[in-house]
C-alpha positions as CSV (number, residue, x, y, z in Angstrom):
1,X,10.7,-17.6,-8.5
2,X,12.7,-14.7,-9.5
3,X,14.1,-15.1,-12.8
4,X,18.0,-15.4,-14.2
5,X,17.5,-11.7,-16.1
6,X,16.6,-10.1,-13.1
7,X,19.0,-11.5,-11.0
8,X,21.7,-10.4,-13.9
9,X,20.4,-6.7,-13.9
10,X,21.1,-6.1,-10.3
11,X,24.5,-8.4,-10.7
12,X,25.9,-4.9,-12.3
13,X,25.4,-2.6,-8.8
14,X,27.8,-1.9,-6.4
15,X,26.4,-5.1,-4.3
16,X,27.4,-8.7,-3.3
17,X,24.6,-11.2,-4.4
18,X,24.0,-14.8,-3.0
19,X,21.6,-17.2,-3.4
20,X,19.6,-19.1,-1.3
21,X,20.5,-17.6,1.4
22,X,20.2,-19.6,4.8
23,X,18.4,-16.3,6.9
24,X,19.1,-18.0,9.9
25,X,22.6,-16.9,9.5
26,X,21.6,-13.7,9.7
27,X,19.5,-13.8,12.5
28,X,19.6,-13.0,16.2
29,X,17.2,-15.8,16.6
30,X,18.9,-18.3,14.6
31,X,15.9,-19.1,12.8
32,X,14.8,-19.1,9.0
33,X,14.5,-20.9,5.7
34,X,16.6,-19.2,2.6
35,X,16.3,-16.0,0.8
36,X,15.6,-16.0,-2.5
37,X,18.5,-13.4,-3.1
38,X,20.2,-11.9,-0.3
39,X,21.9,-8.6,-1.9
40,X,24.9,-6.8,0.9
41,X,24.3,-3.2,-0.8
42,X,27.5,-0.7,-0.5
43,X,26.6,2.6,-1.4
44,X,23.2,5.1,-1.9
45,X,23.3,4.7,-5.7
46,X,23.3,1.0,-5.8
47,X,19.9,0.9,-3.2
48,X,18.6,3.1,-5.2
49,X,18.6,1.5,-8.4
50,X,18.6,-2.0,-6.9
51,X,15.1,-0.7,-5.3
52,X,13.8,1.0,-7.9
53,X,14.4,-2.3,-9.9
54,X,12.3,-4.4,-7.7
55,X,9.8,-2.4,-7.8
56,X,9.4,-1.7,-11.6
57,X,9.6,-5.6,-11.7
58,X,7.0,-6.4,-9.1
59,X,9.9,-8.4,-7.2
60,X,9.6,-8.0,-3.4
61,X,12.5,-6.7,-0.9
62,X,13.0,-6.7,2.4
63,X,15.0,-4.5,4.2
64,X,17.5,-6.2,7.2
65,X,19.6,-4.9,9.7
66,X,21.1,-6.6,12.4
67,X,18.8,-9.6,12.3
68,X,17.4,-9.1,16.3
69,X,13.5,-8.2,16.6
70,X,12.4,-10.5,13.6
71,X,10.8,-13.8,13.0
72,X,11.5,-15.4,9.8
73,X,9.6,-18.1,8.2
74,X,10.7,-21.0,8.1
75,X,10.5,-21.3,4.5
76,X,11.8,-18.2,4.0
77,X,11.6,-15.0,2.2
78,X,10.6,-14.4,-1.5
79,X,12.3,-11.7,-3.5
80,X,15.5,-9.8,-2.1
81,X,16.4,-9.3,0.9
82,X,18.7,-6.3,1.1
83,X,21.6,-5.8,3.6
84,X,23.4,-2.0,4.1
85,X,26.9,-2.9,3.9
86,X,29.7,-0.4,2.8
87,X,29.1,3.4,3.2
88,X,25.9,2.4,5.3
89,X,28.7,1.5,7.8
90,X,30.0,4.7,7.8
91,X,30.7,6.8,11.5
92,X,32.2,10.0,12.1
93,X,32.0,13.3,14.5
94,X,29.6,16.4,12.7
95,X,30.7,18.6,15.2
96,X,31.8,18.8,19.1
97,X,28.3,17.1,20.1
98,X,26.9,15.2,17.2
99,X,27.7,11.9,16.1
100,X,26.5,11.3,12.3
101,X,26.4,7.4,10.8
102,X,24.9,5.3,8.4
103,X,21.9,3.2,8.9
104,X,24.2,-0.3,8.9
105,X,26.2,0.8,11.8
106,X,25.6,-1.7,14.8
107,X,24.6,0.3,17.9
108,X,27.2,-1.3,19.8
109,X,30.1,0.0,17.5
110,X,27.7,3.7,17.8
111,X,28.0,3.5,21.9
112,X,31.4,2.7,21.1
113,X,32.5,5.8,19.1
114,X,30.4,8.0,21.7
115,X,32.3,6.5,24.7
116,X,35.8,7.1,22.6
117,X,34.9,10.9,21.6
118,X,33.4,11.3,25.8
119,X,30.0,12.2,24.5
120,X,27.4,10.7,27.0
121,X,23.0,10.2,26.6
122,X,23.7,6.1,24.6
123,X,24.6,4.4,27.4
124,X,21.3,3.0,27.5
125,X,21.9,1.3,24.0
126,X,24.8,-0.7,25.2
127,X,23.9,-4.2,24.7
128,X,20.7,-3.5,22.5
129,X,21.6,-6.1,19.5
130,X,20.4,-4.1,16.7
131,X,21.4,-1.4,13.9
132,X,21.3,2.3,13.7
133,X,18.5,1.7,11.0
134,X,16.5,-0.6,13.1
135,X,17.3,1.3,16.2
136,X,15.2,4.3,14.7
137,X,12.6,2.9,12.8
138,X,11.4,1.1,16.1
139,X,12.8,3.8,18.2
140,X,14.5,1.5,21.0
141,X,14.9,1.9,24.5
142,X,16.7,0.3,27.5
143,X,16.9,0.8,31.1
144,X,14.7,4.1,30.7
145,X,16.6,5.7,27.4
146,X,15.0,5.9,24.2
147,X,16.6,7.1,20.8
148,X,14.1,9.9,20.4
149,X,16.2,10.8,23.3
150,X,19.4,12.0,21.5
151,X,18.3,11.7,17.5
152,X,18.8,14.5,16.0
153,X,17.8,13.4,12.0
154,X,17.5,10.5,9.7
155,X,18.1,10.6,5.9
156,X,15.8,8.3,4.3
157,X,15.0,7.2,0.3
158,X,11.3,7.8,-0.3
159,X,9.1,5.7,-2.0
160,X,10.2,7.8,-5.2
161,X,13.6,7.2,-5.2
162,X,13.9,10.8,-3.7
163,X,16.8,11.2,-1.1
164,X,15.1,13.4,1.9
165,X,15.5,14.0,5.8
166,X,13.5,13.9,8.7
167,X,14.9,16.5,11.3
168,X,14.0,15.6,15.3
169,X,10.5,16.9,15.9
170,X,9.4,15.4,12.5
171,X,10.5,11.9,13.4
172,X,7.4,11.2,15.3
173,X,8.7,8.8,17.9
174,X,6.6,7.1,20.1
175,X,6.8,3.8,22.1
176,X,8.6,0.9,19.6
177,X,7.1,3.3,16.5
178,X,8.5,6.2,14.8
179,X,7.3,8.0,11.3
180,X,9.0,5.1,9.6
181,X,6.9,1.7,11.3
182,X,5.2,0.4,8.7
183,X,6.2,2.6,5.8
184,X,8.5,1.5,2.5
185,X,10.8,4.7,3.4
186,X,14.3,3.5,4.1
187,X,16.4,4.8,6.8
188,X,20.0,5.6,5.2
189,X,21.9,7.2,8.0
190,X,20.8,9.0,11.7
191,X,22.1,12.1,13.3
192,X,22.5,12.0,17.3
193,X,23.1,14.9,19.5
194,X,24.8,13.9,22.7
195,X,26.2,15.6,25.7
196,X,30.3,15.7,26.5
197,X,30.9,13.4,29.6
198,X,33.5,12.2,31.7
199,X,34.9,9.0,29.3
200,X,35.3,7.1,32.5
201,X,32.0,7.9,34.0
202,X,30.2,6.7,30.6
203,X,32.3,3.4,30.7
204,X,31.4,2.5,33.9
205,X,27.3,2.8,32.9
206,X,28.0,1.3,30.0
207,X,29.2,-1.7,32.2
208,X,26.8,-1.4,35.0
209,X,24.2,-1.9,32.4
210,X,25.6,-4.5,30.5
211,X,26.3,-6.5,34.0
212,X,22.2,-5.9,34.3
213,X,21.5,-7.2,31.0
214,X,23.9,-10.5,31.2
215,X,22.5,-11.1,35.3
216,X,18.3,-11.0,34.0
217,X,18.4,-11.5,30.6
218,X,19.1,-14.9,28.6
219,X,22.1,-13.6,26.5
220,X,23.6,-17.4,26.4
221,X,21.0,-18.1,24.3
222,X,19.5,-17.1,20.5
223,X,16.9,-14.9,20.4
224,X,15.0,-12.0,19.2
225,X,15.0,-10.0,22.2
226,X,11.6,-8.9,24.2
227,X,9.0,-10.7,22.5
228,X,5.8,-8.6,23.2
229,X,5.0,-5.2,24.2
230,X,5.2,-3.3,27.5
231,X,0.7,-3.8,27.9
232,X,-0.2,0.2,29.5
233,X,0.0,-0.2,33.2
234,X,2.0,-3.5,33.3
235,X,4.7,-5.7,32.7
236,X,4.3,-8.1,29.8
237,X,7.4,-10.7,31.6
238,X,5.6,-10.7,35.1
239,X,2.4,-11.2,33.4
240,X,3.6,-14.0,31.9
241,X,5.6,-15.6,35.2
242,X,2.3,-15.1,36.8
243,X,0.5,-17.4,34.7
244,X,2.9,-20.2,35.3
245,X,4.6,-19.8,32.0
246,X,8.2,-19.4,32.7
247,X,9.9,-22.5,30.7
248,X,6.8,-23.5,28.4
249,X,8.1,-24.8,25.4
250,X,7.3,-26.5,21.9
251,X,9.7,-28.1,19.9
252,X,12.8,-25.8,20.5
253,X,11.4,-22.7,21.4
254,X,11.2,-21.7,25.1
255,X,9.7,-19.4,27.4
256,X,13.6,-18.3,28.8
257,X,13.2,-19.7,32.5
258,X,15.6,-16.8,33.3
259,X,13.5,-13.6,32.0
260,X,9.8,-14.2,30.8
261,X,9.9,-11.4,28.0
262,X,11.9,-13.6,25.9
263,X,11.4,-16.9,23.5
264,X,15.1,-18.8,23.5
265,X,16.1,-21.0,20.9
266,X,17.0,-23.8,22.9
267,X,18.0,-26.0,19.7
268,X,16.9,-26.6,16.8
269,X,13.7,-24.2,17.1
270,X,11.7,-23.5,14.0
271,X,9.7,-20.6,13.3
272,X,7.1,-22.4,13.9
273,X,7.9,-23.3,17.4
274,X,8.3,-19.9,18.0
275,X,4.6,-19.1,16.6
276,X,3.1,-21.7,18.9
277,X,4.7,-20.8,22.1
278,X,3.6,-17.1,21.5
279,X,0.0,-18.0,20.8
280,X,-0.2,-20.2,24.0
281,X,1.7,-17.2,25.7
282,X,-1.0,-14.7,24.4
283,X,-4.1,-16.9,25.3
284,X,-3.1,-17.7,28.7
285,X,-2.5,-14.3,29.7
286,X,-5.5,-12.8,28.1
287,X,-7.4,-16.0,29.8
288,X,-6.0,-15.7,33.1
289,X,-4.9,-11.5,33.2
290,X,-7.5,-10.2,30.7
291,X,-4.8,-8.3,29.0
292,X,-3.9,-8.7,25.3
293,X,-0.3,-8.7,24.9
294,X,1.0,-7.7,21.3
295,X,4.1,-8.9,19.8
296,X,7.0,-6.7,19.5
297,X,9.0,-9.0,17.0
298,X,8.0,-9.0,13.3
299,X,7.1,-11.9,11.3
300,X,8.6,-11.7,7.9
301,X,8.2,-14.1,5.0
């Protein structure tokens, strides 16, 4: 339990603090017990100290973007959980080709300011529910575009407190990782160099994509997105059709019946749900496929 004083001591940052947070408000999946505290932080100097606070008081934190790509518990999550809010939703145009934006900023509203300057190369992340922070750290990718395709840098707060920047070639992206997967680093805004295009030539991929998405994907209902990873040489959702798996359930959590690679909240789902039907998922297909399919969503809490 985190106590009153500390609480009080992050009470004086530039930040909105709440308790008890239901998490599945804040949650593509519309899943999760409460926060302990959930803090909307709105500028560098209030993350900073708020972090730097948790840490010299042994109190956890948990970084949040959009909510999409995450599991949470259904009991919830101890210590803070900290959203970028303010200056993190910053956007504006570096120069002719490069769009610069804090970590907060949805992709959607990103794709959004490209398309309005005509700068082309994020039609891809149309539709991708997630944040520019999120986006990085997992490096996403759609429809055969990836963000290591157009970033250009990410500013980040080190584990010391220490504001530095990753250009391009240091970012290490691969496949759903990047130099920041599994790191305490925290991704404070991105840099991404993209190419002028016709406005009405970006528009219409942006829609042709988005017509994709809303035809094979289960958009009408919650979710966290593509549950596992792409298995080397295969298809994780066609492995799973195969096995007969399309529409498995427990409790509220379903195998979509319209697209394979994703666990729907039909109602009501709990965490735990979501846990079982992923387990089952995984044993069949390693049973029946011999392939091991990892999860792409996170479990936090």
């Amino acid at each position: 339990m985190i106590s009153s004083e500390f609480i009080e001591m992050i009470r004086g940052e530039e930040a909105e603090i709440s308790l008890d947070e239901p998490m599945s408000l804040h949650t593509t999946f519309r899943i999760g017990g409460n926060a302990d505290v959930f803090c909307e932080v709105k500028t560098r100097t209030a993350l900073k100290n708020i972090v730097s606070k948790c840490r010299e008081n042994g109190v956890p934190y948990f970084l949040l973007g959009l909510g999409s790509n995450i599991l949470v518990s259904d009991s919830g999550i101890g210590g803070v959980v900290i959203k970028l809010e303010g200056e993190f939703n910053d956007i504006s145009l570096c120069n002719e080709n490069t769009i610069v934006c804090g970590a907060g900023v949805s992709l959607a509203g990103l794709c959004v300011y490209a398309r309005k300057y005509s700068l082309g190369g994020l039609e891809f992340a149309w539709g991708i529910p997630g944040s520019v922070g999120g986006a990085i750290y997992m490096n996403a990718g759609a429809y055969g575009g990836e963000i290591k395709d157009v970033a250009d840098f990410a500013e980040y707060l080190d584990t010391d407190g220490e504001i530095k920047k990753y250009t391009r070639d240091e970012l290490d992206f691969g496949y759903r990782h990047s130099v920041f997967t599994d790191t305490d680093k925290i991704i404070l805004s991105a840099g991404f160099c993209l190419t002028p295009k016709n406005r009405d030539e970006i528009n219409d991929r942006m829609q042709e994509l988005m017509d994709r998405r809303r035809t094979k994907q289960p958009t009408n209902h919650p979710s966290a997105g593509s549950v596992f990873k792409r298995p080397e040489g295969y298809y994780a959702a066609a492995l799973i059709e195969e096995c007969g798996l399309k529409g498995y359930g427990v409790g509220g959590a379903v195998v979509s019946p319209k697209h394979s690679g994703f666990i729907v909240n039909d109602g009501g789902a709990t965490a735990e749900d979501v846990k079982a039907v992923i387990a089952h998922v995984k044993e069949v297909v390693k049973e029946k496929k011999g392939v091991d399919l990892q999860c792409e969503v996170k479990f936090i809490g």
